[in-house]
Structure formats: C-alpha cells, structure tokens
C-alpha positions as CSV (number, residue, x, y, z in Angstrom):
1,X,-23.3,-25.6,-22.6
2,X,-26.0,-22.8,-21.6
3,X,-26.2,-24.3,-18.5
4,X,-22.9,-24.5,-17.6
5,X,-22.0,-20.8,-18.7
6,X,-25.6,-20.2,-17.1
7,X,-23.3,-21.8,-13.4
8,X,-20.6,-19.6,-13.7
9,X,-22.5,-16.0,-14.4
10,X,-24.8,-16.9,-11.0
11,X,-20.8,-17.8,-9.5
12,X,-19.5,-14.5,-10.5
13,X,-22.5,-12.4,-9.1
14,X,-22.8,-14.5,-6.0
15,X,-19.3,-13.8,-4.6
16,X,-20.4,-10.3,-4.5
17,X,-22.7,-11.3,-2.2
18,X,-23.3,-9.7,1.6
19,X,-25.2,-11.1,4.4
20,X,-27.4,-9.2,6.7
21,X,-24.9,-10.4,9.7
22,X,-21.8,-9.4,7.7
23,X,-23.2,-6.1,7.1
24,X,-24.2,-5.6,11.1
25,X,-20.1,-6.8,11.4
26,X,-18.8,-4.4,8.8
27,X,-20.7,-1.1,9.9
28,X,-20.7,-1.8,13.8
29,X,-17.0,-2.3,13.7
30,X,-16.4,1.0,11.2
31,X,-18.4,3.0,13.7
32,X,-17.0,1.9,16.4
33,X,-13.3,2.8,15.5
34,X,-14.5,6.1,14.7
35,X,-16.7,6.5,17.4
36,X,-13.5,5.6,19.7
37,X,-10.7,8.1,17.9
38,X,-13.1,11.3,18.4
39,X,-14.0,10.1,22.1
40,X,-10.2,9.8,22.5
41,X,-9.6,13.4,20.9
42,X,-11.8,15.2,22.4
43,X,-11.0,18.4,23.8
44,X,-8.1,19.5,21.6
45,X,-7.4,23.2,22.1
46,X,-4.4,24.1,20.1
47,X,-2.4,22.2,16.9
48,X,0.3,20.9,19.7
49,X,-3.0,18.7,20.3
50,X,-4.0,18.9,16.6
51,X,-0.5,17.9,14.9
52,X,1.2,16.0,17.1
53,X,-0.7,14.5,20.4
54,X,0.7,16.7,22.8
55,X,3.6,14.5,22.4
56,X,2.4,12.0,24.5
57,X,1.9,8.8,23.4
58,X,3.5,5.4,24.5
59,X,5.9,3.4,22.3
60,X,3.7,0.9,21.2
61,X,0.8,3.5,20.0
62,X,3.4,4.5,18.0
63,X,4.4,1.7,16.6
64,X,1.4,0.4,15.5
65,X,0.6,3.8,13.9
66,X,3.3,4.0,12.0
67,X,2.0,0.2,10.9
68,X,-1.4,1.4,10.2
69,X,-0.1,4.2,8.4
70,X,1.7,2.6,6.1
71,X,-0.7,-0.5,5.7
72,X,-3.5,1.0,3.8
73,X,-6.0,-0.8,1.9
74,X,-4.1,-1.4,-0.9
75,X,-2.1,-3.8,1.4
76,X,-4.8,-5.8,1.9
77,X,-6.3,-5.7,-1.1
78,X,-3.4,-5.7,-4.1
79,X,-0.9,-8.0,-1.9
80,X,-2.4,-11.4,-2.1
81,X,-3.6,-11.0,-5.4
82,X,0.1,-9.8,-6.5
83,X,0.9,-13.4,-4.9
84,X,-1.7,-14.9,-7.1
85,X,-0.7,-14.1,-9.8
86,X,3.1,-13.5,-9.7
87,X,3.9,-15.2,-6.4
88,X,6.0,-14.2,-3.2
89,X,8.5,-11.8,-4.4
90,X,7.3,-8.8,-3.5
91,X,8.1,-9.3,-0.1
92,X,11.7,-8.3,-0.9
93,X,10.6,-5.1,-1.5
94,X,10.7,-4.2,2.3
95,X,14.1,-5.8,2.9
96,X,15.9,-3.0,3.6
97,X,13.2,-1.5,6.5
98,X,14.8,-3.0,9.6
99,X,18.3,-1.0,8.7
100,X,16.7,1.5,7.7
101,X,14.2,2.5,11.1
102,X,17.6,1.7,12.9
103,X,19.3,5.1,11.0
104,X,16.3,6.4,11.6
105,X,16.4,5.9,15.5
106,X,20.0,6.9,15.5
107,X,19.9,10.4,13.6
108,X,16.8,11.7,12.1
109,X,14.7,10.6,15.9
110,X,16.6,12.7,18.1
111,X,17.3,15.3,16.1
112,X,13.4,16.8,15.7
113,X,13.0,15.4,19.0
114,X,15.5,18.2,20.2
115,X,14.6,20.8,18.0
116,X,10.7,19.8,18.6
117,X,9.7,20.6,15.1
118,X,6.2,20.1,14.2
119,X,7.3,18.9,10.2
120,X,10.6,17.2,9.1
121,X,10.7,20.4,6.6
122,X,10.9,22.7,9.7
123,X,14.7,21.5,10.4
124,X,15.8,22.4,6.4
125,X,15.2,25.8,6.6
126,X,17.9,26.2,9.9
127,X,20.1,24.0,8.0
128,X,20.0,25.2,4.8
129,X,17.3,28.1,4.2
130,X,13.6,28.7,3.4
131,X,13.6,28.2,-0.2
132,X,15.3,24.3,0.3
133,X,12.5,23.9,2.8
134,X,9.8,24.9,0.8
135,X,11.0,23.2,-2.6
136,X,11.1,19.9,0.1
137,X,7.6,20.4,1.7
138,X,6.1,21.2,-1.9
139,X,7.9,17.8,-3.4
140,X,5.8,16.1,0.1
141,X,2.7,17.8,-0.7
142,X,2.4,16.8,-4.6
143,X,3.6,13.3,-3.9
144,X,1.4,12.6,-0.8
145,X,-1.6,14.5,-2.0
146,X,-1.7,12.1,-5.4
147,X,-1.0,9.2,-3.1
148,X,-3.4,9.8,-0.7
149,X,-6.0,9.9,-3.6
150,X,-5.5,6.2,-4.6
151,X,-5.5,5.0,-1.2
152,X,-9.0,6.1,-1.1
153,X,-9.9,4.7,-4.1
154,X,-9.1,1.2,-3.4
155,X,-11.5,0.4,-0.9
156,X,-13.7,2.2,-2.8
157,X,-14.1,-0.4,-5.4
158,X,-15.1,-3.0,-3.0
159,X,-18.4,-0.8,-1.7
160,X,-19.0,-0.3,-5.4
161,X,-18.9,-3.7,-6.1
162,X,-21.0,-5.1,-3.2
163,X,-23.8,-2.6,-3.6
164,X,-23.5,-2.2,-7.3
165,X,-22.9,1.7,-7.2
166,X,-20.5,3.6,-9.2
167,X,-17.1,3.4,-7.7
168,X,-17.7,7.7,-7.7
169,X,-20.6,7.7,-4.9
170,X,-18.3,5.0,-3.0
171,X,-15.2,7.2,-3.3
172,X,-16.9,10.0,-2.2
173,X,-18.6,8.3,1.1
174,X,-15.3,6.6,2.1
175,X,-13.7,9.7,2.0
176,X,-16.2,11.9,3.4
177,X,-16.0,9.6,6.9
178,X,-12.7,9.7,6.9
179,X,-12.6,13.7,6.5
180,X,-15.1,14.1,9.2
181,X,-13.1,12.7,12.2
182,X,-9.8,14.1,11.1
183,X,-10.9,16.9,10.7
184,X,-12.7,16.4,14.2
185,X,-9.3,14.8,16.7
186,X,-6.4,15.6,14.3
187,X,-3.4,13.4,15.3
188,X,-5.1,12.0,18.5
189,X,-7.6,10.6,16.5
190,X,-6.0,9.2,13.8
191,X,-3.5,7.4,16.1
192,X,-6.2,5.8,18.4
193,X,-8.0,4.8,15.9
194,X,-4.9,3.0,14.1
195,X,-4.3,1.4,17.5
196,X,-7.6,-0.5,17.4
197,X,-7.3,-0.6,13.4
198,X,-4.0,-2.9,13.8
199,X,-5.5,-5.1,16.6
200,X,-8.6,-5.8,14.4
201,X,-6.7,-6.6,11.4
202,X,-3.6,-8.7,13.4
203,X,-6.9,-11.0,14.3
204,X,-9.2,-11.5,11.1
205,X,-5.8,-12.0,9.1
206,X,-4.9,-14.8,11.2
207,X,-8.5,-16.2,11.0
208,X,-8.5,-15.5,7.1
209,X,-5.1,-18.0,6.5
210,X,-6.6,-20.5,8.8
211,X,-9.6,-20.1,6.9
212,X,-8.2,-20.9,3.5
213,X,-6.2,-23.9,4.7
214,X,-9.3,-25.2,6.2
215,X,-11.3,-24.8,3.1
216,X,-8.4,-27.4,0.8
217,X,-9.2,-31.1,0.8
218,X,-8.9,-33.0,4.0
219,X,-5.7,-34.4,3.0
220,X,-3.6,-31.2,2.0
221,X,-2.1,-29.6,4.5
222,X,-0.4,-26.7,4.8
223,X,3.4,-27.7,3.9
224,X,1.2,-29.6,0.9
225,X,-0.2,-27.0,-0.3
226,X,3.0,-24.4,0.2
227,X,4.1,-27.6,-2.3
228,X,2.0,-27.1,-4.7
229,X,1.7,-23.9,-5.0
230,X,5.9,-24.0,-5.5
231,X,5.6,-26.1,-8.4
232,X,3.8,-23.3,-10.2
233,X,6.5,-20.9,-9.2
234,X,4.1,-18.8,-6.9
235,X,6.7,-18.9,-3.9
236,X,9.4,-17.5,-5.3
237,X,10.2,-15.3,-2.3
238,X,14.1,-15.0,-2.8
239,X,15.6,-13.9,-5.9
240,X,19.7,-13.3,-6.2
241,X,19.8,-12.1,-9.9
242,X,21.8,-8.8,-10.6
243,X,19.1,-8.0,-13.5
244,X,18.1,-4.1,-13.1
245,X,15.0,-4.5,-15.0
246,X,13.7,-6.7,-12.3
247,X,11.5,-4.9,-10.0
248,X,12.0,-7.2,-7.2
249,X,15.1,-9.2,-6.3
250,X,17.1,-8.8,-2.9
251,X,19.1,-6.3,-4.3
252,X,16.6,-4.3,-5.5
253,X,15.0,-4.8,-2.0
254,X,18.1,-4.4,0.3
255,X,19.6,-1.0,-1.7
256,X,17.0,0.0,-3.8
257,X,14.3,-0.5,-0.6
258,X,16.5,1.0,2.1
259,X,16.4,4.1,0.7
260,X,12.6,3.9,-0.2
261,X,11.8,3.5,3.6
262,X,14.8,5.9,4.7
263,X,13.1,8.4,2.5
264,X,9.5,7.4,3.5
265,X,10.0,7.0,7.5
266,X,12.7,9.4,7.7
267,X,11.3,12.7,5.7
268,X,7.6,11.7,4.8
269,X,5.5,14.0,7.3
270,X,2.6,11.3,7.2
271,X,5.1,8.8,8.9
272,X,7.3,11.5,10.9
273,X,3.8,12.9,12.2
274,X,3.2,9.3,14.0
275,X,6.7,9.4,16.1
276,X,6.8,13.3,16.8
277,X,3.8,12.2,19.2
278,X,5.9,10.0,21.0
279,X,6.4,10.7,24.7
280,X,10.1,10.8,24.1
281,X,13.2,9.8,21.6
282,X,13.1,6.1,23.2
283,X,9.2,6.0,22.8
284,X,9.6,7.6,19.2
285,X,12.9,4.5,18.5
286,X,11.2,1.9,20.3
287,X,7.9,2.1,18.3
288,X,10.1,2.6,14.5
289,X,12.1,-0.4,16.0
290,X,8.8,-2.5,16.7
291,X,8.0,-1.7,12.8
292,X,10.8,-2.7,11.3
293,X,10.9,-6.0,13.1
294,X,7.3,-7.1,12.5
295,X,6.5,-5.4,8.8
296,X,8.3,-8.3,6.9
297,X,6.7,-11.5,8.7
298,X,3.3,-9.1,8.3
299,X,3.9,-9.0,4.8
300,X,4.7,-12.1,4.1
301,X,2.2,-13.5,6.1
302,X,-0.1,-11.2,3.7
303,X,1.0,-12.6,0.6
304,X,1.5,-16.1,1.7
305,X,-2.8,-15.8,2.0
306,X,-2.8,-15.1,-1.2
307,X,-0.6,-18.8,-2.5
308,X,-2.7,-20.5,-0.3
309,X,-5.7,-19.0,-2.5
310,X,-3.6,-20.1,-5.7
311,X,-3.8,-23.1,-4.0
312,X,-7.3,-24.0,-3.4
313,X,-8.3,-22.4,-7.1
314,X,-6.0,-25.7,-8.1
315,X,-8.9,-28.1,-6.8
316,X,-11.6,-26.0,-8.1
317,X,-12.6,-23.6,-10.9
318,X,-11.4,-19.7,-9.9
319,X,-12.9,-16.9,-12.6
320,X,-10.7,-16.3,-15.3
321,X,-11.2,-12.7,-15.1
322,X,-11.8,-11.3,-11.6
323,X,-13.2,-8.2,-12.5
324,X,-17.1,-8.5,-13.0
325,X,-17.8,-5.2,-14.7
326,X,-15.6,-5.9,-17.4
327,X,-16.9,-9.7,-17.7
328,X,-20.4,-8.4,-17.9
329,X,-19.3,-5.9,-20.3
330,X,-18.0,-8.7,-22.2
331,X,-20.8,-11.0,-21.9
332,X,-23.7,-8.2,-23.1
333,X,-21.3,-7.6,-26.5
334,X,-21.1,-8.5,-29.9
335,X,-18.2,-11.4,-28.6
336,X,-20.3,-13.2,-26.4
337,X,-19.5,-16.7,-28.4
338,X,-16.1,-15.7,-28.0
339,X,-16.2,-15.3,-24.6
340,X,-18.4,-18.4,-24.2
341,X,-15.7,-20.4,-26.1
342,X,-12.5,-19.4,-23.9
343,X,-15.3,-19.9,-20.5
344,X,-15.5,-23.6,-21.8
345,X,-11.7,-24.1,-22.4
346,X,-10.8,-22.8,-19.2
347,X,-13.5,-25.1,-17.3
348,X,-12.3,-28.1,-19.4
349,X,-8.7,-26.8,-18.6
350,X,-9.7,-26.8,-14.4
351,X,-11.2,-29.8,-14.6
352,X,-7.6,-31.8,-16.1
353,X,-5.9,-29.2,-13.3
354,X,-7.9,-30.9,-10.9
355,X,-6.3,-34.5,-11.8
356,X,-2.9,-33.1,-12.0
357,X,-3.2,-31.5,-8.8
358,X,-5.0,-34.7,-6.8
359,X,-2.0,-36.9,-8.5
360,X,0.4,-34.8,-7.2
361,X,-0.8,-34.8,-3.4
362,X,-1.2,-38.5,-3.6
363,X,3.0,-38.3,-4.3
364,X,3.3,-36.5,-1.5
365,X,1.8,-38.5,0.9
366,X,3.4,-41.4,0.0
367,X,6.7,-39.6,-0.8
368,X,7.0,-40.3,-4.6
369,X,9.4,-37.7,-5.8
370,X,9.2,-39.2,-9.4
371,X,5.0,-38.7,-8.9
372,X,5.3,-35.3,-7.5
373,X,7.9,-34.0,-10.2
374,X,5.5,-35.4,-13.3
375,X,2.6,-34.5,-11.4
376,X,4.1,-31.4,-10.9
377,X,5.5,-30.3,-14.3
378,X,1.9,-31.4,-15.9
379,X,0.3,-28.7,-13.7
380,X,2.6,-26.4,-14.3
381,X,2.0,-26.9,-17.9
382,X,-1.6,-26.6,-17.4
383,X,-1.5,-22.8,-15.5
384,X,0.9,-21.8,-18.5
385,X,-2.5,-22.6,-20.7
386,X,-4.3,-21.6,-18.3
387,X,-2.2,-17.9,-18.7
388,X,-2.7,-18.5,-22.8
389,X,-6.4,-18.2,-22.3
390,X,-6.1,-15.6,-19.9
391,X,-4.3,-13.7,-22.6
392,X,-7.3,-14.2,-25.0
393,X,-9.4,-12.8,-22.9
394,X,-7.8,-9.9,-22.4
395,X,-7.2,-9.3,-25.7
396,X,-11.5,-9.9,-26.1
397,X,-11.9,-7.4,-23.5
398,X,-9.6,-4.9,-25.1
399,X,-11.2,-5.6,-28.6
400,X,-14.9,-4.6,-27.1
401,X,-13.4,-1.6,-24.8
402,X,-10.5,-0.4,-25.6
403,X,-10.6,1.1,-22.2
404,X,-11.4,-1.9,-20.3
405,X,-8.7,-2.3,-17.1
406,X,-7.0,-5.8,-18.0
407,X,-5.1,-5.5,-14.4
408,X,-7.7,-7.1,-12.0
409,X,-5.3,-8.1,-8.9
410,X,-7.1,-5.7,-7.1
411,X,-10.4,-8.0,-7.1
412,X,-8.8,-11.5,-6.5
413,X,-8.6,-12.0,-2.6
414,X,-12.0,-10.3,-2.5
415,X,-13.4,-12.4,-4.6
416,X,-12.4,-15.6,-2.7
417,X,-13.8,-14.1,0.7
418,X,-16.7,-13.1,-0.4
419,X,-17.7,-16.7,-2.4
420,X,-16.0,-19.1,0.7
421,X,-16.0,-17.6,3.7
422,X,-18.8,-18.3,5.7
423,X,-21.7,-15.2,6.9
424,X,-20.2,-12.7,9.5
425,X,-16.3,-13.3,8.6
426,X,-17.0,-11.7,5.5
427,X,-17.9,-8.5,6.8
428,X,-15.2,-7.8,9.4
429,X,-12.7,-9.2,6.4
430,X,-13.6,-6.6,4.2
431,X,-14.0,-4.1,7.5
432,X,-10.2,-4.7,7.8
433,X,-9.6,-3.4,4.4
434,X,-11.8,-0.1,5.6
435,X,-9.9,0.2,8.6
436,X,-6.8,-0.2,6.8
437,X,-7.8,2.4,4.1
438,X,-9.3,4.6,7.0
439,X,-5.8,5.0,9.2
440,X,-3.3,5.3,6.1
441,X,-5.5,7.9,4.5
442,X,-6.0,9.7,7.7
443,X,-2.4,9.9,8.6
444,X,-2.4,11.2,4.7
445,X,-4.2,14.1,5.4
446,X,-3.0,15.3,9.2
447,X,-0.1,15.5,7.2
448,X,-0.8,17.2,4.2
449,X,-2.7,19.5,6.7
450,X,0.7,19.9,9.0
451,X,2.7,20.7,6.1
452,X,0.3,23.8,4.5
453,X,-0.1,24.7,8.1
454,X,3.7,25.1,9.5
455,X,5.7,25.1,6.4
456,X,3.4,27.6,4.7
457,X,0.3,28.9,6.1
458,X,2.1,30.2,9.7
459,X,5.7,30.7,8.1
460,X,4.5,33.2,5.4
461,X,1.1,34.2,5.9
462,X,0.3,34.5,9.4
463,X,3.7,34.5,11.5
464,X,2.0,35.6,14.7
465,X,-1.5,33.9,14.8
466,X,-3.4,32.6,18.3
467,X,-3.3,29.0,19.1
468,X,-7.2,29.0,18.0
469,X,-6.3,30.7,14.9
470,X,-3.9,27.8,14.1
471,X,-6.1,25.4,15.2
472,X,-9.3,26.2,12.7
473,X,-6.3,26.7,9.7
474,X,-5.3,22.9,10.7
475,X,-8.7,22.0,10.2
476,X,-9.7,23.7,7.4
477,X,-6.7,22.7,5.4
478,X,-7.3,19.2,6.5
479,X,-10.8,19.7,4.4
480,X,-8.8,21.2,1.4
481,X,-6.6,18.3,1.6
482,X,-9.3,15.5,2.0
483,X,-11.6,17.5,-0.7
484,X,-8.0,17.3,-2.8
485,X,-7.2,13.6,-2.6
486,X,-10.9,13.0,-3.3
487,X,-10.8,14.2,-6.6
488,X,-7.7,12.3,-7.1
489,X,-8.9,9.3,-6.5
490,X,-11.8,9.6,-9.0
491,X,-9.6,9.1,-11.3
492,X,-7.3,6.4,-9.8
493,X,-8.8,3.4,-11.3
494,X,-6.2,3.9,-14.4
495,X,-3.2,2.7,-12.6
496,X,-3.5,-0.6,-12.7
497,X,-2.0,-2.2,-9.6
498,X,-3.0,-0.1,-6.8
499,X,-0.1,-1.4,-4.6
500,X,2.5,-0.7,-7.6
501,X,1.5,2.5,-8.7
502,X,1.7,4.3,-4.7
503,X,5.5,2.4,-4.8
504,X,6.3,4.0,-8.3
505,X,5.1,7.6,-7.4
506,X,6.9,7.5,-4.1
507,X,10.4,5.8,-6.1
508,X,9.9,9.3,-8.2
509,X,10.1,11.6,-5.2
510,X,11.5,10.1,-2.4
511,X,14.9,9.9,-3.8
512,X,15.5,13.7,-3.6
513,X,14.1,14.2,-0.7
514,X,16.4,11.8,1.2
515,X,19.2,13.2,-0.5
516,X,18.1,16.7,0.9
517,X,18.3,15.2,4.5
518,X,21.4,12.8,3.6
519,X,23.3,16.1,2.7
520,X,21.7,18.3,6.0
521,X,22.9,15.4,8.5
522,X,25.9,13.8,6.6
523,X,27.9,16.6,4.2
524,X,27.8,19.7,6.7
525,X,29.8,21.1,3.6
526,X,26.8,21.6,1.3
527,X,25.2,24.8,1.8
528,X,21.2,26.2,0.7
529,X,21.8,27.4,-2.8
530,X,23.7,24.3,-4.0
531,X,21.8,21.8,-1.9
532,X,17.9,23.7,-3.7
533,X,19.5,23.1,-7.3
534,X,20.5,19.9,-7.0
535,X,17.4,18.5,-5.7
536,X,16.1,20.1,-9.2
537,X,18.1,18.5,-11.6
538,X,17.8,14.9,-9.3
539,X,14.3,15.3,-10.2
540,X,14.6,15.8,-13.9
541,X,17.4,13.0,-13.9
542,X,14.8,10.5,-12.0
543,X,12.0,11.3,-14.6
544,X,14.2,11.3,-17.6
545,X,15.3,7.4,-16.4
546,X,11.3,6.5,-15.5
547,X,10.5,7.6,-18.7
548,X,13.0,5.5,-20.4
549,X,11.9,2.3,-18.4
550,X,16.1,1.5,-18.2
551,X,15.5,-0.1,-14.8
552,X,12.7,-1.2,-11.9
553,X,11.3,1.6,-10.3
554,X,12.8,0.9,-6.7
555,X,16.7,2.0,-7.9
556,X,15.1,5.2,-8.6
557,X,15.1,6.2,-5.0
558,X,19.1,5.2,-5.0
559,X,19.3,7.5,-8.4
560,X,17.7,10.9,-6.8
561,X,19.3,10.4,-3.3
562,X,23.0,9.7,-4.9
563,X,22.1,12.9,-7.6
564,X,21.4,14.9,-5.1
565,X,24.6,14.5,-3.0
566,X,27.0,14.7,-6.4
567,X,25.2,17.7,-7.9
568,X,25.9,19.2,-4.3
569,X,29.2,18.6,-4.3
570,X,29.7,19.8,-7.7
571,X,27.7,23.3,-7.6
572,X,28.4,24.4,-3.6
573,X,31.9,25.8,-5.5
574,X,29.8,27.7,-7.6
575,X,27.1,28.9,-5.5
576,X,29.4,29.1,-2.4
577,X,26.2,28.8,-0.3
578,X,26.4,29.4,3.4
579,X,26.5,26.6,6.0
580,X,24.3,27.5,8.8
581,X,25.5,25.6,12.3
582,X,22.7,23.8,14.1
C-alpha cells in the first residue's frame, strides 16, 4: 500500500515538472512577443499613437485583437477543465456573439468611427450629458479594473506551481512584464503583439488535440473516444430546457449571451479600443465580423481538448484532486489515513474503469449496441463513484483547512500537459496561456488608462494640455492601472472558477451599460437626467436578483439592459431631461 501511495505522490510532483528545452521554448517565445510589440511601437509621439494606433491597422489585426483580447488565460486554462468536469455546455454561452458583432457593425462601428471618439463614453456625454458619461466610464473602470486583476492571476498559478513560489512573487512578475511594454507602445503594442499571440496559440492548440488523441490506445479513435466520453455525459453541448436556474442552455446563450457580448464588444473600452484602430468602418466590421464567425468553433475546439482529456483519464488513473498544494496539505495532516483510504478506493475504482471502458470500445468496433449500452451504463456508474469519492475528499480537505479552494478546474489541463506531453511542447503549451494572459490583460489596461485619460483626466482636469502632456498622463495612468489590477489579483484565488467569476462580474455590469447605449441609439426620447437614474436603480435591481441566486448569472445582462430602458421611460416625464441631437 506504501508503495503504491509512495507511486502516486512522485505522479503528482512529476507533472509539475519543466525541462531545460521547454523552459528555452517558454521564455524565448515570451520575449520574443514582447520584444516584437515595442519594436512595432516605437516612436509613438502623442495618445492618437498611444490610444488608438493612429487608426491604422488592417482588418485582420483587428480581428485577431479583438480575439486575443477577449481570450485571456483563463480561456485556456478554466475551459477544458470546465469540460472535464461538467462537459461541453459552456460553449452555449457565446451563442448569441455572431448577431451580436453584426449590430455592432451596423450602429455602434460607424457611429464613433464618424464622431472619432477616443472612448465609447466620449459619445454619452453629446447624447445625453457629462454626468451619464461619467456614471458609464466609472461602472467600466470598477468592472474592468477587478477583472483585469484575475486575469493576471490565473497564469500566475501555473509559474507558482512549476517553480514552487508563492503565487504572490508570480503575480507580481507576470504583471510587472506586462506593465512594462504597455506602458512602453500603448495600443500599437498591444495589438502586434496579440497578432503574433493568436498565430502561436491557433498552432500549439491544434498540436495539443492531436496530441491527446495520439496519446489513447491504438484502437480508439477519435469518433471513439467523442463516444465515450458521451456516455458519461461530458458532451452535452446542446441544451433546450427553459429552466432559469441553468447557467447554460441555448436560451441562456442566444438572449441572455447576446446582450453579454453587445454590452462587452459594443461599450467595453478594452474591446472598443481594438476597432477604433481600424483603418476605417469596413476594417473596424470586417475584423468584429471575422470574431464572431471563428469564436464558437475556437471555443469549442477548446473545450472539446478537454473531453478528449476525460477520455484518456478513462484508460488510466487521473489525480483525484488536481490541486497539489491542497493534496500535500492533506497528506502532511492529522488525516493522512484518511486520505490514504479514499487514494486506494479511487485507484481500485480506475482500475474496474479501465475494464468498463476497454469493453465498451471492443462494442464499438464490432458495432454491438447491446455491448456499448451495458458497457456504457457500467462506466457511467463508475464516474458517479468516482464523484462520491471526489466528494469525500473535499469534505477531508475542508475538515483540515477550512480555507482550502475545493474548485481545482483551473489545474486540470495543466496537469495533463505537463505529465504526457513530451519535452519542448510543454513549454510553448503553457507559453500560450502567458501569451493569452499577456494580450487580454494588456488590452485591460490601455483601456483602463484611455478611460482615466479622456473621460476624466483631460475632460476635467486638464482641458487644454500638449500632446506630450497627454501622452506621459496615458502612461502613467497605465502604471496606476496595472499597479491596481495587481493588487486585485493577489487576492483572486477566492473565486473559484477563474472563467466563471470574470463572466459573473461582467453579467453584473454590463447590463446597464448596454441599456445606456440601447437608449442613446434606439429611444432618442430618453434624455440625461432620466437616462443617469435609471442606470442607478438597474444596478441595485441586478444586485438585489444576484444576491438572491433567482436565476443564472447570464439573464442578468437581459435584467439591467431591459431596467434601464423601462425606468427611462418611466422617469423622462418626471425629469423632463433634454434630448441633445447628434
């Protein structure tokens, strides 16, 4: 038994494990992104340059910022392991994208095209007046800045783990390197960069599915193992039901979505920054039409890695509990023999998995439906014990440290590379998940910066600054803002899935703020006064129905969009605000 349990601690330490090549891989690549975005920025002289490119960039630099931007690390990371442990549905969350970039393209593209705004917030105050656009740019700036904060922190956990560092020093060098060249090219840099980002990670995540179908048995293929993975519900991708407590059904997806990614794309500076550098409105459409075409088939692709993982961890033994800290936490306490006892139940468990699993290929290959639906239901059967011990342990972990994090999605895809994949793959694998971090949280902070900088710094404090003047505020606000997120993200690591919890806080905001720019484009009756107080109470509404947990998190953004147009309707009578022409 010693020897066994002996096995599986050298197991859980070795997939932590880096090679000198994979280590070459992971820092030449980082430096070499960065190394490109400030050769590419160089020679920015005012925050035309700074902010927005000198609105010059081609469609397809575009598009794939607005990509990287909104793939950050946590895509890469939390995805597959959502798929692992809860299977394909999440993809439904980006249904409503496509219809929503083209709206996008139609109204909100050529509108701050024409009226060249540096922000979205810029166009609220000649529509309505300054207090709706600064009550809209300070909604932005608390939303984004705590967002921005876990997107640093999930990479962050993978440096801490490989080098065996406290995830604080990690969070502080990721973010300090992404600080520096922001701070150094602005926009110019950030979107270069994301161009190389996206072409880096399009590759290694094509090598990394033909990887994990490579590493099943010779006879399971991939429709086999898609199979198999189905019979323990883990490719649930489509799901009708009406239920509003379910965070993700198509419903949820196509209404509940569309106005998530309306909001986001439409009045989110960090994604409005990446099409304001477009050349022109069709460069701006073309590259918010490339995204909403390829996002889904992206995603899917993403979480369809992380089946196939559910897949091989059917033929062999995968870690009970992915996160080591806790496990060694565990294994150093008082319940040891507990631990010990659920280790062996869960190996003995694998092993009769195993069986299950080889009987149920051998029915496909010779086409036994009878075979593969008792093979089938037996495995099944098997994961929901497997999910029994799972639930032990958790409550072990709990028992020692009532602290411990029991949500450890975040480590499961990670854990596979780095205990599979062969020396050199590793390291540009988890170099994607850098890159990925790297663009998203630059993008973060340009816009953060943009925002202080044209919706507050140069609209209230200094109306008639210099083009340098503007240009060292954009830069030292960008350090306020990346100091700012920092400290967020030191304290990130309570929020349980990484890729949940940046969904959530948007759902909580974003609703609002699209109903701000619903009412600008679409009810020219609604003027300042009513439009600022009803974006108040949506807030208090959306908060009141998170707190209450009444439904999943995406209808929120339908909640504080629709508030925000009835309470309009209902208080311009009373305020009888002004409607400005534009």
């Amino acid at each position: 038994m010693v020897g066994r349990l002996y096995s599986f601690h050298v197991l859980v330490h070795r997939i932590f494990f880096m090679s000198a090549i994979d280590w070459v891989v992971l820092f030449v690549t980082l430096l070499l992104i960065v190394a490109y975005g400030m050769y590419r920025s160089r020679g920015i002289k005012n925050i035309d340059g700074f902010l927005v490119g000198d609105r010059q960039l081609p469609w397809y630099n575009v598009g794939l910022s607005v990509m990287a931007t909104q793939a950050s690390a946590i895509t890469f990371l939390s995805a597959p392991g959502l798929a692992y442990s809860s299977g394909m549905s999440f993809v439904q969350f980006y249904f409503g994208l496509p219809l929503a970039m083209i709206i996008l393209c139609v109204t909100f593209v050529p509108i701050f095209h024409k009226m060249k705004v540096y922000t979205a917030y810029e166009f609220l105050e000649n529509r309505f007046d300054v207090n709706t656009r600064m009550l809209t740019a300070a909604l932005f700036l608390i939303q984004r800045g705590i967002s921005t904060g876990i997107t640093i922190f999930a990479p962050s956990i993978i440096l801490s783990t490989i080098l065996n560092l406290d995830v604080t020093y990690t969070t502080l060098i990721i973010g300090s390197v992404v600080i520096v060249y922001t701070v150094w090219g602005g926009t110019k840099a950030v979107s270069y960069t994301q161009l190389l980002q996206m072409g880096i990670i399009f590759v290694s995540l094509l090598a990394a599915g033909i990887m994990v179908v490579g590493y099943l048995p010779n006879e399971v293929g991939f429709a086999d193992a898609i199979h198999i993975a189905g019979k323990s519900g883990k490719t649930n991708a489509i799901d009708w039901s009406l239920d509003l407590n379910n965070q993700y059904t198509v419903w949820t997806g196509l209404i509940g979505g569309f106005f998530l990614q309306l909001s986001y794309f439409g009045t989110d500076q960090s994604q409005v920054g990446r099409y304001l550098t477009g050349s022109s409105v069709r460069d701006s459409r073309m590259g918010l039409l490339m995204n909403g075409l390829l996002k889904i088939p992206m995603q899917f692709c993403i979480l369809l890695i992380g089946v196939l993982v559910f897949t091989y961890y059917q033929f062999h033994t995968a870690p009970l509990f992915f996160n080591k800290v806790e496990v060694e936490k565990i294994q150093k306490s008082e319940y040891r023999q507990d631990y010990e006892k659920i280790i062996l139940a869960h190996e003995a468990l694998s092993a009769q998995k195993k069986s299950a699993v080889e009987e149920l290929t051998r029915g496909l290959r010779t086409e036994n439906s009878r075979q593969v639906d008792a093979a089938g239901t037996q495995l099944k059967d098997y994961n929901e014990h497997d999910k029994l011990l799972r639930t032990q342990m958790e409550e072990l972990l709990k028992k020692n440290d009532p602290k411990a994090d029991l949500n450890d999605n975040n480590y499961i895809f990670l854990s596979f590379v780095t205990s599979i994949f062969p020396k050199g793959l590793i390291g540009l694998l988890i170099a994607i998940i850098f890159l990925a971090s790297m663009g998203a949280t630059a993008s973060a902070i340009n816009s953060l910066s943009s925002t202080t900088v044209i919706d507050i710094y140069k609209r209230f404090i200094n109306k008639n600054g210099s083009d340098k003047g503007y240009l060292n505020a954009s830069r030292i606000f960008t350090l306020f803002w990346g100091v700012i997120s920092l400290i967020v993200a030191l304290f990130a690591g309570q929020l349980g899935n990484l890729l949940e919890a940046v969904n959530i806080l948007g759902s909580l905001f974003y609703g609002s703020i699209l109903g701000i720019f619903i009412v600008a484009f679409y009810v020219k009756s609604i003027g300042g006064k009513a439009v600022f107080w009803a974006a108040v109470l949506s807030e208090l509404v959306v908060f009141a129905i998170w707190k209450a947990d009444v439904m999943a998190y995406l209808w929120l953004n339908l909640v504080g969009c629709a508030c925000v147009v009835l309470f309009g309707l209902l208080l311009q009578p009373i305020f009888k605000s002004k409607v400005p022409a534009i």
